[in-house]
MARBA-335897 format. One line per 10 residues: number of its first residue (from 1); for each residue x, y, z of C-alpha. Coordinates in nm, 3 decimals. Each point is the difference from the previous one (the first is absolute). Example, Ala and Ser with C-alpha at 12.3 -4.5 7.8 and 13.67 -1.06 7.14 Angstrom:
REM MARBA-335897
1> 1.230,-0.450,0.780 ~ 0.137,0.344,-0.066
//
This chain:
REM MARBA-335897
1> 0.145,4.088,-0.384 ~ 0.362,0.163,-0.045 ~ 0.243,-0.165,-0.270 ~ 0.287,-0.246,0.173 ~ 0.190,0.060,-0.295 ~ 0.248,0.235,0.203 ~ 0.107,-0.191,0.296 ~ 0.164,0.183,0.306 ~ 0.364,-0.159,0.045 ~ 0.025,-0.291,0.274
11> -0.332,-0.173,-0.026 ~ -0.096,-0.277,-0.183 ~ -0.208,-0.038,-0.308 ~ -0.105,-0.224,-0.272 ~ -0.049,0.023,-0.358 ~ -0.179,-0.243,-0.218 ~ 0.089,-0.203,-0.338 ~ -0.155,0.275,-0.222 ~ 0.227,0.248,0.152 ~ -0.277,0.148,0.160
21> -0.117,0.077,0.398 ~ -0.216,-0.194,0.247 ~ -0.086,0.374,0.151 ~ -0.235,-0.160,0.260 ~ 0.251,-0.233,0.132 ~ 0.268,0.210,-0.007 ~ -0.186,0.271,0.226 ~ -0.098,-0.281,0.230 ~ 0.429,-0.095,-0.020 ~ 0.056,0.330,0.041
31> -0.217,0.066,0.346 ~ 0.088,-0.346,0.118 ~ 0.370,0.010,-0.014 ~ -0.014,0.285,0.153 ~ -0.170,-0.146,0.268 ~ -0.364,0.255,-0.024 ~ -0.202,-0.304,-0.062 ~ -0.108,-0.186,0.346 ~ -0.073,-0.358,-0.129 ~ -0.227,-0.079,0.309
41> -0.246,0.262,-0.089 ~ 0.050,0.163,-0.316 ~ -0.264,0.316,0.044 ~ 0.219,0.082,0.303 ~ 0.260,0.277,-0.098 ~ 0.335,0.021,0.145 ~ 0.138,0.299,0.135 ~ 0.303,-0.109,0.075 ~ 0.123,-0.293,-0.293 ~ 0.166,-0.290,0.139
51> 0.270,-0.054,-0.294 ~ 0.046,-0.395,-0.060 ~ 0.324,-0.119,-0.021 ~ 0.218,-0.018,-0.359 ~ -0.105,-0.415,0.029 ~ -0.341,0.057,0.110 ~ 0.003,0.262,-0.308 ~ 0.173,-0.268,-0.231 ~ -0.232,-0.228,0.043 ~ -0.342,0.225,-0.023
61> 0.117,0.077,-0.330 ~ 0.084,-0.322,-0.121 ~ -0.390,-0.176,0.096 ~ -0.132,0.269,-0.194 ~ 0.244,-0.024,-0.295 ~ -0.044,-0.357,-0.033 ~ -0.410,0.002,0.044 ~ 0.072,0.281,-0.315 ~ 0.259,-0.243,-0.178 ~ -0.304,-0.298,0.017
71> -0.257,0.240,-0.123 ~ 0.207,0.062,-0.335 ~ 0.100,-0.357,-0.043 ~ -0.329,-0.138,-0.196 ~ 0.168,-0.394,0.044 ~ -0.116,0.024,0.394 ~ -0.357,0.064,-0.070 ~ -0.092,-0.040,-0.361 ~ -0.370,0.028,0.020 ~ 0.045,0.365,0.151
81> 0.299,0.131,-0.289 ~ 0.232,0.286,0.139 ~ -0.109,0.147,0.328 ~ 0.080,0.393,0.042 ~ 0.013,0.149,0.417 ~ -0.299,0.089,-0.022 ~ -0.204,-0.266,-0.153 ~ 0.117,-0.303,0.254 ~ -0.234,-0.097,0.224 ~ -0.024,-0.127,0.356
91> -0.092,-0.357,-0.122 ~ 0.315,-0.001,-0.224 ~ 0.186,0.071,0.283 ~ -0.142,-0.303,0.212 ~ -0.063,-0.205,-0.229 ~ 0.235,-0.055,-0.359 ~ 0.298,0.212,0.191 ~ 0.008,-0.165,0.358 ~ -0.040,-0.319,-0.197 ~ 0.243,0.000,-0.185
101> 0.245,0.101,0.248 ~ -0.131,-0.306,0.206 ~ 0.061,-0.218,-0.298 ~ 0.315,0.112,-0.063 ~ -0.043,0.152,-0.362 ~ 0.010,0.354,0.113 ~ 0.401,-0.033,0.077 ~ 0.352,0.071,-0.159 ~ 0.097,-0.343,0.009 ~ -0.347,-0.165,-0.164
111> 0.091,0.286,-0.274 ~ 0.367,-0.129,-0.023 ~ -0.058,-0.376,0.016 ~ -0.355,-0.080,-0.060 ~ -0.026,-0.143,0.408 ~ -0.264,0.088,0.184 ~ 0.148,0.180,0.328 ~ -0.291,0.064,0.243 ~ 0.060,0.326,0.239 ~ -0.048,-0.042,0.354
121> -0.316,0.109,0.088 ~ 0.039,0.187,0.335 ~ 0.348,0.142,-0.043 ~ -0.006,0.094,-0.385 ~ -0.373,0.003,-0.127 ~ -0.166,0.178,0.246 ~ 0.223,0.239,0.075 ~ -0.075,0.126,-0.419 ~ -0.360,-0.074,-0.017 ~ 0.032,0.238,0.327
131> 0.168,0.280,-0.182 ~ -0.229,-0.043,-0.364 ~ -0.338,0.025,0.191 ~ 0.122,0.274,0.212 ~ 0.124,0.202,-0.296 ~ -0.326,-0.032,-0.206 ~ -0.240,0.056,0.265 ~ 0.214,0.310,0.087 ~ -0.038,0.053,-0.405 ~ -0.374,-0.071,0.052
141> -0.071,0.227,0.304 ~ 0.183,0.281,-0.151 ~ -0.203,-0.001,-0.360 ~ 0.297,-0.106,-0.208 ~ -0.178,-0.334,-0.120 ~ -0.365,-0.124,0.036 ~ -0.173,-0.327,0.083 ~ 0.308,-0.193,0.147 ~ -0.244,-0.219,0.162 ~ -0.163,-0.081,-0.341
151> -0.165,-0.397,0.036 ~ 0.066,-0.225,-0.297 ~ -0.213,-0.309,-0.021 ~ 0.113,-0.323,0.134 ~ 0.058,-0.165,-0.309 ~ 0.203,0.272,-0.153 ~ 0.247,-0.017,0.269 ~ 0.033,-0.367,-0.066 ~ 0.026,0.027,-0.347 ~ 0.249,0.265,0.069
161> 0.229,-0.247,0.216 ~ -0.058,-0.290,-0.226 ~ 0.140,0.218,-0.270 ~ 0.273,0.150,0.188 ~ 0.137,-0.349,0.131 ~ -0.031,-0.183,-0.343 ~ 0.138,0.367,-0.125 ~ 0.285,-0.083,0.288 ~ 0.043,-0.368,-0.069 ~ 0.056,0.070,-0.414
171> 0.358,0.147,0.095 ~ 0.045,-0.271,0.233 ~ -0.034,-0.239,-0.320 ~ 0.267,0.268,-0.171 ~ 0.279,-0.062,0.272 ~ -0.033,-0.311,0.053 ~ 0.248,-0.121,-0.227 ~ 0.274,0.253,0.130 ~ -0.110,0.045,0.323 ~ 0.153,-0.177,0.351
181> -0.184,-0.338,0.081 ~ -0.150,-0.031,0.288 ~ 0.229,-0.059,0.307 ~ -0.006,-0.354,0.148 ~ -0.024,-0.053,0.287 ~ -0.094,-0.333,0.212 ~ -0.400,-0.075,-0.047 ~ -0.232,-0.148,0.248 ~ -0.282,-0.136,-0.264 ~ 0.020,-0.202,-0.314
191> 0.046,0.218,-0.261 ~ -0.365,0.009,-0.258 ~ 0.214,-0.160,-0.297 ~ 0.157,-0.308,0.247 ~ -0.357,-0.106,0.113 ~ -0.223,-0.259,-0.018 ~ -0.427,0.046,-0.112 ~ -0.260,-0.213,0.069 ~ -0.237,-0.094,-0.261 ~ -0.343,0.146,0.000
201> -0.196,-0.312,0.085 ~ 0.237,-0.025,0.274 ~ -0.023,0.387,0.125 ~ -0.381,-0.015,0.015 ~ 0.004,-0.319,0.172 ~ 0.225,0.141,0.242 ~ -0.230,0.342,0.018 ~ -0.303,-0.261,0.097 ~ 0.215,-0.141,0.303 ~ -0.024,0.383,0.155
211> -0.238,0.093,0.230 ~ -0.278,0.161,-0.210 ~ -0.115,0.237,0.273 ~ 0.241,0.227,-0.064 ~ 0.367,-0.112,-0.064 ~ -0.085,-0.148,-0.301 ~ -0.137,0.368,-0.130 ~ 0.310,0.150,0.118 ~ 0.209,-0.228,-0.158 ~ -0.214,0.035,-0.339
221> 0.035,0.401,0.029 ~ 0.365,-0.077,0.036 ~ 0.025,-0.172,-0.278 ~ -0.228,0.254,-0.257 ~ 0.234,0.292,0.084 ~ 0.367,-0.153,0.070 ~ 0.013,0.179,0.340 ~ 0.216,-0.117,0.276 ~ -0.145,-0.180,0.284 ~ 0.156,0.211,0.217
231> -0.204,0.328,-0.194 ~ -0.355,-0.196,0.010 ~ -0.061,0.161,0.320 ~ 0.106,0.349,0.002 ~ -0.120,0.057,-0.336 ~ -0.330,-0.140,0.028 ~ -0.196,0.281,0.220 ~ -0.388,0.019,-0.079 ~ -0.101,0.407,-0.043 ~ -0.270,0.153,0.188
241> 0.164,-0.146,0.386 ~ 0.179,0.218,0.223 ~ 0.327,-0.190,0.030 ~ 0.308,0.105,0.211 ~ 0.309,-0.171,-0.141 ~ 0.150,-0.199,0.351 ~ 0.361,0.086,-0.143 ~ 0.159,-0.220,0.278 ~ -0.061,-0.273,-0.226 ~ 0.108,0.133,-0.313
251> 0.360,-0.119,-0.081 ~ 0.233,0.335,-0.028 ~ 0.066,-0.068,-0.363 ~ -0.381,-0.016,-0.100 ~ -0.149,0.273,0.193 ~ -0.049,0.359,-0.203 ~ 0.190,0.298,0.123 ~ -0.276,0.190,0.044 ~ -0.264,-0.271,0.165 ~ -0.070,0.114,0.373
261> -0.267,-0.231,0.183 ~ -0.275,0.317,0.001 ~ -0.329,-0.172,-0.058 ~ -0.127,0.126,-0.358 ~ -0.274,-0.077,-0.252 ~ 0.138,-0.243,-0.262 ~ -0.076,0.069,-0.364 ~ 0.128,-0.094,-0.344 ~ 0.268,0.271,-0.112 ~ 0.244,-0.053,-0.266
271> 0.142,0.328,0.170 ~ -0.016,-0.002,0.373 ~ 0.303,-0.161,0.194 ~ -0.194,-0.057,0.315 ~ -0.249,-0.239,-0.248 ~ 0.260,-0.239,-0.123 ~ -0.113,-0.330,-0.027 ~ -0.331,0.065,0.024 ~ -0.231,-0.207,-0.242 ~ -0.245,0.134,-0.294
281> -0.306,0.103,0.132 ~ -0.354,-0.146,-0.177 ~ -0.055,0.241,-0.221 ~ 0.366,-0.073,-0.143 ~ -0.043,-0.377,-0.002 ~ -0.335,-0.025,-0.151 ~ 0.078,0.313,-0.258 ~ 0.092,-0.107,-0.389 ~ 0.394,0.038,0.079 ~ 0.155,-0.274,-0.140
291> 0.309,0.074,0.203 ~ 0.002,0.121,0.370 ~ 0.319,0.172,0.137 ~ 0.086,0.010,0.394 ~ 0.274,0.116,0.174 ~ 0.196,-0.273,0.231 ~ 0.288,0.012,0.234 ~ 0.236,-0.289,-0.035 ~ 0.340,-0.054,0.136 ~ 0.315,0.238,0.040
301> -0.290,0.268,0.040 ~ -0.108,0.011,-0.352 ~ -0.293,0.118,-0.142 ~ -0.111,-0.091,-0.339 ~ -0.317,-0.006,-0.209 ~ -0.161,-0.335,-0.025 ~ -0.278,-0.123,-0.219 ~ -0.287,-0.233,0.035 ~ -0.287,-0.121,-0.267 ~ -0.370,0.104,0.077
311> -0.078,-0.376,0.048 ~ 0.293,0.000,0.300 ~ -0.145,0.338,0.209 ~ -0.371,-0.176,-0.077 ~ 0.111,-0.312,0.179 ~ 0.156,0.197,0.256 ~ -0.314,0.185,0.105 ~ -0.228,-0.288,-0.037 ~ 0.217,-0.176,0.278 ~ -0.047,0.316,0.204
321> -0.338,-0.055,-0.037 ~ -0.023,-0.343,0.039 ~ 0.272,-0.224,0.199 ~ 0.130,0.315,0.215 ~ -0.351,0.133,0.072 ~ -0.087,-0.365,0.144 ~ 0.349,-0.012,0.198 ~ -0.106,0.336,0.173 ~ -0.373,-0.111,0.069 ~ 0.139,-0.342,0.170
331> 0.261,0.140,0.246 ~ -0.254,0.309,0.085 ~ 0.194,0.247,-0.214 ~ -0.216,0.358,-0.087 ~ 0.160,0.169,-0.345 ~ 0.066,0.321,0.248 ~ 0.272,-0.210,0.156 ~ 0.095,-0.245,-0.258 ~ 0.362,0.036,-0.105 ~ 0.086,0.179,-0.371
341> 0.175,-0.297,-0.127 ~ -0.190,-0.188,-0.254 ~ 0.145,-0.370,0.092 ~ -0.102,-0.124,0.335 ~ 0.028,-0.302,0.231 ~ -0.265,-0.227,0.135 ~ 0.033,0.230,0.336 ~ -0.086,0.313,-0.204 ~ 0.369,0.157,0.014 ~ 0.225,0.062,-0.309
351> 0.144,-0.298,-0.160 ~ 0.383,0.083,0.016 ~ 0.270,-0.180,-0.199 ~ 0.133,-0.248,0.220 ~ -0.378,-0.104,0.046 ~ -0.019,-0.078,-0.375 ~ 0.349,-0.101,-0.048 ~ -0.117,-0.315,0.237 ~ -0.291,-0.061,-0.176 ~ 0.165,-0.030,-0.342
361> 0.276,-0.226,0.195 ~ -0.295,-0.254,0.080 ~ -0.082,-0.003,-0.325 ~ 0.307,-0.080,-0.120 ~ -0.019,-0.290,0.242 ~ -0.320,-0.127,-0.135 ~ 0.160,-0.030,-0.315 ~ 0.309,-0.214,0.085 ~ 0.133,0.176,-0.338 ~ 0.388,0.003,-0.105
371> -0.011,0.371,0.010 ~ -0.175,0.271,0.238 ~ -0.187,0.275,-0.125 ~ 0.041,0.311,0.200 ~ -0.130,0.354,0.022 ~ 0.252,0.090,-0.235 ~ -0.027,-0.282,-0.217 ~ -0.363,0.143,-0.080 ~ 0.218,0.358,-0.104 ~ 0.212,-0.211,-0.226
381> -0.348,-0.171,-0.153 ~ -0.183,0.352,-0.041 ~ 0.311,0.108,-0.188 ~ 0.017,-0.321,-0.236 ~ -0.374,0.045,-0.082 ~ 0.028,0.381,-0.046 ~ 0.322,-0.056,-0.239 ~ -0.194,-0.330,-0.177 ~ -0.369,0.185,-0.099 ~ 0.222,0.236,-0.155
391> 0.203,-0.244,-0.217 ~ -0.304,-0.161,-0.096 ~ -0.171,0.331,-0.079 ~ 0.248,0.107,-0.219 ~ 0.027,-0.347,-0.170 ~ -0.378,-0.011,-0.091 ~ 0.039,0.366,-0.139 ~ 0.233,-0.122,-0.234 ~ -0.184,-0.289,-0.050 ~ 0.266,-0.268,0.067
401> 0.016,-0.254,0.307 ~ 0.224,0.045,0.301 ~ 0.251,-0.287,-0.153 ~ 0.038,0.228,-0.321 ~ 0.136,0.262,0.220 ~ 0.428,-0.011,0.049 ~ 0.185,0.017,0.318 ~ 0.054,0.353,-0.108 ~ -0.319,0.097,-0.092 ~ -0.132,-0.103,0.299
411> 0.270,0.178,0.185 ~ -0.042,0.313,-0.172 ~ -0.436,-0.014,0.052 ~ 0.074,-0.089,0.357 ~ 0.172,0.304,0.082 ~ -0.211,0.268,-0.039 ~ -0.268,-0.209,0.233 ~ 0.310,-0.017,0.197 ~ 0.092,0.354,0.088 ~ -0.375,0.087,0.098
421> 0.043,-0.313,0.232 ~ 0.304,0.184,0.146 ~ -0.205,0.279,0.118 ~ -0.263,-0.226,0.115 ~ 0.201,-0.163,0.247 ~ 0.271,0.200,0.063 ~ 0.254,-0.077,-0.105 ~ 0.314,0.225,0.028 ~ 0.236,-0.185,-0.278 ~ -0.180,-0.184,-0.319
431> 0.231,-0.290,-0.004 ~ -0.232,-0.109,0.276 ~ -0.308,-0.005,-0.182 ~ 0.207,-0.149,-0.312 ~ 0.020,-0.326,0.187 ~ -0.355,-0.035,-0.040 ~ 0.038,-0.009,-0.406 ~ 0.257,-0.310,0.066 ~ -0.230,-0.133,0.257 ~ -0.351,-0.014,-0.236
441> 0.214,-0.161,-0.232 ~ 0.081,-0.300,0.279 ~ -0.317,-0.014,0.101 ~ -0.231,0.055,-0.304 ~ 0.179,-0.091,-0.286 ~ 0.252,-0.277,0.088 ~ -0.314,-0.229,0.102 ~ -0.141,0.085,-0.324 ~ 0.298,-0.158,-0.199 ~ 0.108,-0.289,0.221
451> -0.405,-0.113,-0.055 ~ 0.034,0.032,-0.330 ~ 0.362,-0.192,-0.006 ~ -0.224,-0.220,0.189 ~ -0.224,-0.105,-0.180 ~ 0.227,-0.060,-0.289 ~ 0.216,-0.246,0.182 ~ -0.363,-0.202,-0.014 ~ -0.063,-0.004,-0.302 ~ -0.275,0.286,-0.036
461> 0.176,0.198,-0.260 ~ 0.007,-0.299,-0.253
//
């Protein structure tokens, strides 16, 4: 391969940090801007090049730059250090990159202010994922780099993401002092820290008052990850059906760019767009991970990595095995044409949102209780008990009780848990999952106290 190192004048190049030059990408530049390269079939050769415009030319350049610019910034993927041209592969392109320009990390202004600003994905991500995979399959093809296809196992790309987004959130923590608030704007739900909890003997006497066939396991699944009832049904897909997505009931703003409703083979992939939301497969579930990552769509489009214990993808498949395999057998269902969801009404068809929304309405009714609990109630409770084991946990390390602990300390242990909650549930700002610190507080604590105060008003405490 010939040196770049002496450009001809008028077409663009790049150079990296060390001074030096991404040869292979510049030759691809090179061809490409000058139109040679046919990006519909790159083994065809053009006789006569069809020059792109001085925008279209612009803005070639500038997806390849910045895929460059990511590679040499170790902060964006820490588990993978500095990434030269010709050591990225294709599932750091689809995977930490187009992440975190759907997050909003990869962007000028996260790097200026320390906001997530997520990139549309049609009109801005695409359109560079486009250009990157062209350029190093053109790369590939023409010997410049090897194995661009390379697999990594599944739980190295997680790890990978985990990294990069804790990696991410870190300089979030930095600018948050400096940094704009959040804009307010006018909300339609109670905010996490202005809420009221139930008790526990209250919330599992409520959970009893749900129909057990399958509501009530819905609601409990609900409840072990923090999802949104509106994601319990999209994001619960069993692997090994052939499942077209009926998109005419997707909402706009929770349907993938790049979902079509072509019939394909679901499968677990921590990698494969068309496989979001489906669940762990058995071997997954019933392996020795202690922690079980999926890939979920929730609103606004976003896609983020959620977690589940082994116990919660168990009890998953054991009602797939159980309760759902009866539902089929009774309305005359064969597994050929059972539906992919994993949830399912009496009649055999996918239990939707509104369907469960009603039955945790009636149990609210059977309860005659001061206060409702609601699909998103069970969000807030996941987050309280997520936040709470880890006071506690740090508390017995340092062998003191949770009424040794200070406002502050507790603050300050909280917030770690905190920011991996952020990721968890997607939230774009952390003052939003901050309201959950003041909310445990309400709801664990001040009980604790006033019992206490309680009990000295009669006489208990001498």
């Amino acid at each position: 391969m010939k040196r770049m190192s002496v450009l001809k004048v008028g077409h663009p190049f790049i150079m990296e940090a060390s001074g030096g030059y991404p040869d292979g990408v510049n030759w691809y530049l090179f061809e490409r801007c000058r139109g040679k390269i046919d990006a519909r079939d790159l083994t065809a050769s053009r006789t006569s090049p069809i020059e792109p415009s001085h925008n279209s030319v612009e803005s070639i350049v500038y997806a390849i730059a910045n895929i460059l610019t990511w590679g040499e910034t170790p902060a964006a993927h820490p588990t993978c250090g500095v990434l030269r041209w010709h050591q990225i592969k294709l599932w750091h392109v689809t995977e930490l990159y187009a992440d975190a320009l759907a997050r909003g990390y990869w962007t000028q202004s996260y790097w200026e202010t320390g906001i997530p600003a997520p990139l549309h994905p049609e009109s801005t991500i695409q359109p560079r994922l486009n250009e990157i995979l062209l350029c190093w399959q053109w790369m590939e093809l023409y010997g410049l780099i090897a194995q661009f296809d390379e697999p990594s196992p599944l739980r190295a790309i997680g790890t990978a993401i985990n990294k990069a987004n804790q990696s991410y959130a870190k300089r979030s923590v930095a600018l948050n002092e400096t940094g704009p608030k959040k804009t307010q704007f006018r909300r339609n739900r109670t905010k996490p820290g202005n809420g009221v909890l139930p008790g526990m003997d209250h919330l599992l006497d409520w959970i009893e008052r749900i129909s057990p066939e399958t509501p009530q396991k819905a609601v409990c699944h609900i409840l072990d990850r923090g999802l949104r009832i509106d994601e319990n049904e999209e994001n619960t897909l069993l692997p090994g059906i052939v499942h077209a997505r009926d998109l005419s009931h997707l909402r706009r703003d929770v349907r993938h760019y790049s979902w079509t409703d072509e019939p394909r083979l679901l499968k677990y992939s921590l990698t494969d767009d068309h496989m979001i939301g489906v669940l762990p497969d058995r071997k997954t579930a019933f392996s020795s991970e202690g922690l079980i990552s999926q890939r979920i769509i929730g609103k606004g489009k976003k896609v983020r990595l959620a977690h589940m214990t082994r116990g919660c993808a168990q009890a998953l498949w054991n009602y797939a095995d159980g309760t759902r395999r009866v539902i089929l057998q009774k309305n005359g269902i064969t597994a050929s044409n059972a539906p992919a969801h994993l949830f399912l009404n009496r009649d055999g068809r996918p239990l939707n949102a509104a369907a469960l929304a009603k039955a945790i309405s009636r149990a609210n009714e059977d309860m005659s209780a001061p206060y409702r609990i609601t699909g998103h109630v069970l969000r807030h409770l996941f987050a309280c008990f997520f936040l709470k084991n880890a006071i506690e946990g740090h508390a017995a390390r340092e062998g003191l009780t949770v009424t040794q602990l200070t406002y502050e300390q507790i603050e300050k242990v909280a917030e770690n848990p905190a920011r991996v909650l952020q990721l968890h549930l997607g939230h774009a700002y952390f003052e939003d999952t901050a309201g959950y610190i003041k909310l445990l507080i309400d709801w664990w604590l001040t009980p604790m106290y006033f019992e206490m105060w309680n009990d000295f008003l009669d006489g208990k405490h001498g």
